[in-house]
Backbone bond lengths (Angstrom), bond angles and torsions (degrees), N, CA, C in turn:
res aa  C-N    CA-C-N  psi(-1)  N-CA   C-N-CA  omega(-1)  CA-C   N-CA-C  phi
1 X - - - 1.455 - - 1.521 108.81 -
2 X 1.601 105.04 145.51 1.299 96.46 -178.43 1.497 109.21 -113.53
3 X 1.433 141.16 -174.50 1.374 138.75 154.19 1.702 107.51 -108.75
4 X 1.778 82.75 134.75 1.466 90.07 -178.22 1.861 122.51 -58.98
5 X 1.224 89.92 -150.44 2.252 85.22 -179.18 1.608 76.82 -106.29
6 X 1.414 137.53 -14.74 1.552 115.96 175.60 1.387 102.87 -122.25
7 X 1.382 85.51 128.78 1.783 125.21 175.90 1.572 88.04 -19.35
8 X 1.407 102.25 150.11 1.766 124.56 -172.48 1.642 113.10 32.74
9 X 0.950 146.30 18.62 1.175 153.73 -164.38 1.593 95.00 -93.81
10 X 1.298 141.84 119.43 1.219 147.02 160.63 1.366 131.94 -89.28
11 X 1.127 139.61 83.76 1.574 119.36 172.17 1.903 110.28 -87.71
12 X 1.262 88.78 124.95 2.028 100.60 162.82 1.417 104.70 -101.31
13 X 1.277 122.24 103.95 1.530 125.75 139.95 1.649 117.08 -11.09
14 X 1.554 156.52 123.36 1.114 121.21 168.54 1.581 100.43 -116.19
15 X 0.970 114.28 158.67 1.829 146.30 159.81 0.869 144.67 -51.75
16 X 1.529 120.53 65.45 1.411 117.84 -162.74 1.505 106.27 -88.50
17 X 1.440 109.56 147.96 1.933 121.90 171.60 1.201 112.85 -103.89
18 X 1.259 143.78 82.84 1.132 143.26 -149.18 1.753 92.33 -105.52
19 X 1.317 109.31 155.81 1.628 122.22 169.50 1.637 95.16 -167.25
20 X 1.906 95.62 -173.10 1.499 96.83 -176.93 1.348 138.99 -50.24
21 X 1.750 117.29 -34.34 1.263 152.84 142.66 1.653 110.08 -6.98
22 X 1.440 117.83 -47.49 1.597 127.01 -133.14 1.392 126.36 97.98
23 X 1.278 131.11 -154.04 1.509 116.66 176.32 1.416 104.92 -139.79
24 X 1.280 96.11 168.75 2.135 112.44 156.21 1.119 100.94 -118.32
25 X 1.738 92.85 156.57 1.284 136.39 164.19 1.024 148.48 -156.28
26 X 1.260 113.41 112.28 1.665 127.91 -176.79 1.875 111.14 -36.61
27 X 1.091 123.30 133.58 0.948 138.25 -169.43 1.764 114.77 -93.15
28 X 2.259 98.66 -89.81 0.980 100.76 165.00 1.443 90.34 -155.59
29 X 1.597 105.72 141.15 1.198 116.96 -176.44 1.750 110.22 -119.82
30 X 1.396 130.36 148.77 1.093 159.29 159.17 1.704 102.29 -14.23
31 X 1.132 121.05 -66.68 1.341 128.12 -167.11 1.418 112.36 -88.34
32 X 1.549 101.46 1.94 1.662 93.88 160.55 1.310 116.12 -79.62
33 X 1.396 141.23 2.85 1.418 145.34 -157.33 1.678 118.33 34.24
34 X 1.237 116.14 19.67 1.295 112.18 -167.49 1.633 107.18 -72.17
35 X 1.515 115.70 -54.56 1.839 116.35 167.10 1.699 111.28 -59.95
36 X 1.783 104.98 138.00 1.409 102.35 156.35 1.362 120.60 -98.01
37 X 1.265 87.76 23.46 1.720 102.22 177.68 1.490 108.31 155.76
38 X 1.646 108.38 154.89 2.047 98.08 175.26 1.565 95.91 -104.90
39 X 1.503 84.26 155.44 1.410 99.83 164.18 1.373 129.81 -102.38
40 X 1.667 93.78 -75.81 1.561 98.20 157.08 1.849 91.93 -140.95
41 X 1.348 102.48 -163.41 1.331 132.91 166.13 1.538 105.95 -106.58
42 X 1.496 122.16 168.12 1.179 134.76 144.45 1.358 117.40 -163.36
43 X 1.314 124.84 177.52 1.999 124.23 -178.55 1.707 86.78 -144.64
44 X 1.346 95.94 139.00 1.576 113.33 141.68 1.502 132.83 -140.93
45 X 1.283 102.76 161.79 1.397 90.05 -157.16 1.925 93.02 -115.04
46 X 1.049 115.36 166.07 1.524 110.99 -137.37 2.170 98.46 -162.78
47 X 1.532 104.89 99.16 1.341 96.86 176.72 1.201 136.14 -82.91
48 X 1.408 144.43 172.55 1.658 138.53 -171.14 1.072 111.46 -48.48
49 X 1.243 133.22 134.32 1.483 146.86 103.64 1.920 80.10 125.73
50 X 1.389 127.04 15.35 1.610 138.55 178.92 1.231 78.36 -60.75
51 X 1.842 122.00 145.87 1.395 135.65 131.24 1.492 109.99 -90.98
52 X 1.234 114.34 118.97 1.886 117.94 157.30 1.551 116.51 -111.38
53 X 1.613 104.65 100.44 1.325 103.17 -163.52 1.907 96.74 -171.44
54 X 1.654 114.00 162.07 1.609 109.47 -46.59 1.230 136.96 -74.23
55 X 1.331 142.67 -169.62 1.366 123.89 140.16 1.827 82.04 -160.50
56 X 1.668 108.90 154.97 1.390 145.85 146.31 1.610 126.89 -107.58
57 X 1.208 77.17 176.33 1.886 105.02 -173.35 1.333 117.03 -138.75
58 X 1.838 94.74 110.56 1.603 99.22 169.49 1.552 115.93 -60.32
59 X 1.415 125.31 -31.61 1.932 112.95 -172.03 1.560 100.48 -117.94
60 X 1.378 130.84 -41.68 1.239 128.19 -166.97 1.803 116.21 -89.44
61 X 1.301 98.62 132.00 1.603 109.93 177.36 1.803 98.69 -80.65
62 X 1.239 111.28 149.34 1.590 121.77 153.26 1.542 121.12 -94.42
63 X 1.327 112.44 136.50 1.452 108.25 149.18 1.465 116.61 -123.48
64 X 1.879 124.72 124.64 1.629 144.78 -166.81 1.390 96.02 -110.00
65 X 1.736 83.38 117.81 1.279 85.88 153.89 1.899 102.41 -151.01
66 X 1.592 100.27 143.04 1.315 109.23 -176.05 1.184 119.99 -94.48
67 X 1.262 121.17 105.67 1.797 116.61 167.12 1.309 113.59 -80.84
68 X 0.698 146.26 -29.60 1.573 123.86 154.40 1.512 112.55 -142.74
69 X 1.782 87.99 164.10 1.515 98.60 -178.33 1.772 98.33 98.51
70 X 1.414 100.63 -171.85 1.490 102.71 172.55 1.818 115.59 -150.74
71 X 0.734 104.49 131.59 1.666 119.40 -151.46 2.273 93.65 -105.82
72 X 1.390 92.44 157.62 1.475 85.70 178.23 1.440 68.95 -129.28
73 X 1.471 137.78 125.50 1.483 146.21 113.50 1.259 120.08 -35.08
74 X 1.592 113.47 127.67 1.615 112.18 146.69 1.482 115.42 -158.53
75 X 1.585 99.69 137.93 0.991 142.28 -144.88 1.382 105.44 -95.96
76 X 1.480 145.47 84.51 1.509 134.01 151.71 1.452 128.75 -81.14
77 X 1.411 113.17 129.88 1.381 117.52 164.08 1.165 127.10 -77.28
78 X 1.744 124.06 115.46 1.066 114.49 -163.59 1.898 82.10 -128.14
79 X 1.351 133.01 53.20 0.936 112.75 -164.01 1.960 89.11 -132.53
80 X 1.345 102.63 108.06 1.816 102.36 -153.07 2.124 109.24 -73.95
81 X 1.615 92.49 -9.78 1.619 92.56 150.71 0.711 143.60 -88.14
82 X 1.468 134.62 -22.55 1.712 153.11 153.76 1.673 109.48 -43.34
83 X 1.481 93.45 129.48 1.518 102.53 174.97 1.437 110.38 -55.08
84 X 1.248 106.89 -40.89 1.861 93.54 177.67 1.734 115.01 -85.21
85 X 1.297 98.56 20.24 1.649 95.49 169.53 1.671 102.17 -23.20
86 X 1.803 114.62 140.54 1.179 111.99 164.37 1.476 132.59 62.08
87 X 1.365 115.14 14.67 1.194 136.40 168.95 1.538 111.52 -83.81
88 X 1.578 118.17 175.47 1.440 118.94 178.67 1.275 99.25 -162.40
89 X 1.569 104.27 130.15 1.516 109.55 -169.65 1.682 108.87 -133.75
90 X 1.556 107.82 124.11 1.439 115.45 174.63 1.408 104.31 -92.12
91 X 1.750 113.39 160.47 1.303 134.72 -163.31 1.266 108.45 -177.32
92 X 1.775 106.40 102.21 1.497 99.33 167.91 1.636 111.76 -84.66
93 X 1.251 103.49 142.33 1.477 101.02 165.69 1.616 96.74 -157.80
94 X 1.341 89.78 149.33 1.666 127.21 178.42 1.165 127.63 167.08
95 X 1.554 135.53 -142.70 1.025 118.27 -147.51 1.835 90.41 -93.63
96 X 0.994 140.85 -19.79 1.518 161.52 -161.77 1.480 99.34 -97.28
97 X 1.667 117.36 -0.56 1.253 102.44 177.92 1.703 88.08 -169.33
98 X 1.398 142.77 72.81 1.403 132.34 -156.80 1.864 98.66 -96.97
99 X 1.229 97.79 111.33 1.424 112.31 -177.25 1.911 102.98 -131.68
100 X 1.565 102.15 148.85 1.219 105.24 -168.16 1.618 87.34 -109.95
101 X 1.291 136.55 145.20 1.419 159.56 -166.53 1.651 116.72 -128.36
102 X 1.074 97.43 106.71 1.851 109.13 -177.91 1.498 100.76 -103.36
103 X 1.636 125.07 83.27 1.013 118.97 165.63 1.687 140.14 -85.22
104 X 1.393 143.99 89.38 1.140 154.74 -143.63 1.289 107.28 -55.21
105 X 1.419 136.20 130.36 1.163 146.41 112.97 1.734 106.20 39.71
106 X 0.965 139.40 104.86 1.429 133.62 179.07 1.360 138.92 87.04
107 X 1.737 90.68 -3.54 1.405 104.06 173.66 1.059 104.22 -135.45
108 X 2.122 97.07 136.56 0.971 116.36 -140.50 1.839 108.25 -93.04
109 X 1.331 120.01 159.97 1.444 122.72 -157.13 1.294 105.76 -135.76
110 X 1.544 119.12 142.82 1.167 123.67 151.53 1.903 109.33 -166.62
111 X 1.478 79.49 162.53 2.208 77.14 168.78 1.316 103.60 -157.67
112 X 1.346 81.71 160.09 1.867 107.86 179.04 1.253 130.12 -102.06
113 X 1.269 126.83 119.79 1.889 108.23 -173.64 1.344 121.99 -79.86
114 X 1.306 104.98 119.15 1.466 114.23 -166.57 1.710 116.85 -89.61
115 X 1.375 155.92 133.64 1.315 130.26 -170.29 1.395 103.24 106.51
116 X 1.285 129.67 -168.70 1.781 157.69 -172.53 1.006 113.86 -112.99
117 X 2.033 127.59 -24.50 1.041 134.60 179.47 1.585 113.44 -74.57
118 X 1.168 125.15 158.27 1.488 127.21 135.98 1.754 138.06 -38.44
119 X 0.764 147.79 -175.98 1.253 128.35 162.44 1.629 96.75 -148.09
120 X 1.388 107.23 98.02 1.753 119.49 147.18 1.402 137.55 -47.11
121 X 1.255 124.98 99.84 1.686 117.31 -146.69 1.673 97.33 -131.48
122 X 1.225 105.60 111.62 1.998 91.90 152.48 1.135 104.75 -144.10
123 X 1.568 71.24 155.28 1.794 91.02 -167.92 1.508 104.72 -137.53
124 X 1.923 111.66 134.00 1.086 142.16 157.72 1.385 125.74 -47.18
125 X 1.347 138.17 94.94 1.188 134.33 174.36 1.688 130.76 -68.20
126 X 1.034 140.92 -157.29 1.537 127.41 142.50 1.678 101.47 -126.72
127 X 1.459 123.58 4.86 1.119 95.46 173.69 1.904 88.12 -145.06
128 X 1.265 114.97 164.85 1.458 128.39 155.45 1.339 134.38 -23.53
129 X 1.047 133.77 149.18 1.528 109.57 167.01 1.637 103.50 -109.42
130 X 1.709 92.56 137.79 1.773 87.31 -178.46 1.288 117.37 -127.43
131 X 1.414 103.23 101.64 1.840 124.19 -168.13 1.683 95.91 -22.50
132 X 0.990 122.77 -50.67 1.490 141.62 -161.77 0.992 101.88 -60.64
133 X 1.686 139.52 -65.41 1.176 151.83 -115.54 1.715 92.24 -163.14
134 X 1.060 127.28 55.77 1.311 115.07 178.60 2.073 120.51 -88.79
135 X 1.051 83.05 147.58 1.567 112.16 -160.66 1.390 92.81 -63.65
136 X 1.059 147.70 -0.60 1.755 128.72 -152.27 1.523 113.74 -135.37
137 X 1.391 113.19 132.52 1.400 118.97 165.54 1.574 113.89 -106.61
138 X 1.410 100.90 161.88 1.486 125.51 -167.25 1.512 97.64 -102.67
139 X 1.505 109.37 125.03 1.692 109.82 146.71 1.030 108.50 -111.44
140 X 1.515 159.12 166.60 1.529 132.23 108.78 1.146 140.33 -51.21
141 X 1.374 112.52 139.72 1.384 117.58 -152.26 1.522 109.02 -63.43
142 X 1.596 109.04 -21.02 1.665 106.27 153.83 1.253 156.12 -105.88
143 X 1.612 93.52 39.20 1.028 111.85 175.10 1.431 126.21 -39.31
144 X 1.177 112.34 153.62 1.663 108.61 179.23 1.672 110.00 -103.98
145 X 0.773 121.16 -12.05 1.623 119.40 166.99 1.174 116.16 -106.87
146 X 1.622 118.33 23.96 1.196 119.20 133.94 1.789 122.67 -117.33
147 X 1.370 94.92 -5.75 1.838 116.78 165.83 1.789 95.87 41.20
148 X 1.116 122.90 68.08 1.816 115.07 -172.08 1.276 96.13 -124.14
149 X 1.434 111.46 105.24 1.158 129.27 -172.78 1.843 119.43 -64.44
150 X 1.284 139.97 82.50 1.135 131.95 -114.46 2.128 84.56 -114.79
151 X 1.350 120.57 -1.23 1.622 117.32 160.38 1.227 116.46 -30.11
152 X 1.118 128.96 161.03 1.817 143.00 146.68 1.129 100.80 -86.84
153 X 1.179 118.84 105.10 1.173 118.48 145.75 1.563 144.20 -51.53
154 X 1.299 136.01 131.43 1.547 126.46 -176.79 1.805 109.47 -98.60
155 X 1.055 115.90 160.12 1.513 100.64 -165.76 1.715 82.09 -158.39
């Protein structure tokens, strides 16, 4: 596992066993300590060149991970005690790059589908979602005090 460029931010590489069959892959396991607890699960499914972005969470952490397709993540710190207060962090992940994403409590999230594919996404919470009382704030994804330049670039 690695640490992201923002404070508590986790990326795990994951492990695929591939043979004639197709493959496995470990997801997220118990003894990685990454949950301080589960909440639920969920998947969405997400079409080309869609931006979903932003929103945070005052109590619940995320963990993203993309089974298919390929997703551009990004990551703002809006958390004004964190050393990376105000930072912004890109992360491709999908199936061309299958990484599991522990995103913290307060920092803020969104992604774009990059490619022709869809992008298949679920993500691990640590807490419930409660129609009532829901956990989530809104940015727009163009916001200017997060200025995240959301183009394809050609290179």
């Amino acid at each position: 596992m690695t640490r992201g460029k923002i404070h508590d931010v986790v990326i795990k590489p994951l492990v695929t066993h591939s043979d004639e069959r197709g493959y496995f892959r470990e997801i997220l396991r118990d003894d990685d300590e990454l949950m301080t607890r589960f909440g639920q699960t969920s998947f969405t499914m997400t079409y080309p060149g869609v931006i979903k972005a932003f929103h945070w969470h005052r109590k619940q952490d995320d963990l993203w991970y993309v089974a298919l397709g390929m997703a551009r993540v990004v990551l703002y710190d809006r958390r004004e005690d964190s050393p990376s207060f105000g930072l912004t962090q890109e992360i491709f992940a999908g199936e061309d790059n299958p990484l599991l994403i522990l995103i913290p409590a307060g920092v803020a999230h969104g992604y774009q589908v990059i490619g022709n594919r869809p992008v298949y996404l679920f993500y691990h919470t640590t807490e419930s979602y409660d129609r009532s009382d829901p956990d989530e704030e809104r940015i727009p994804y163009d916001d200017p005090g997060i200025a995240f330049d959301w183009s394809i670039r050609f290179r």
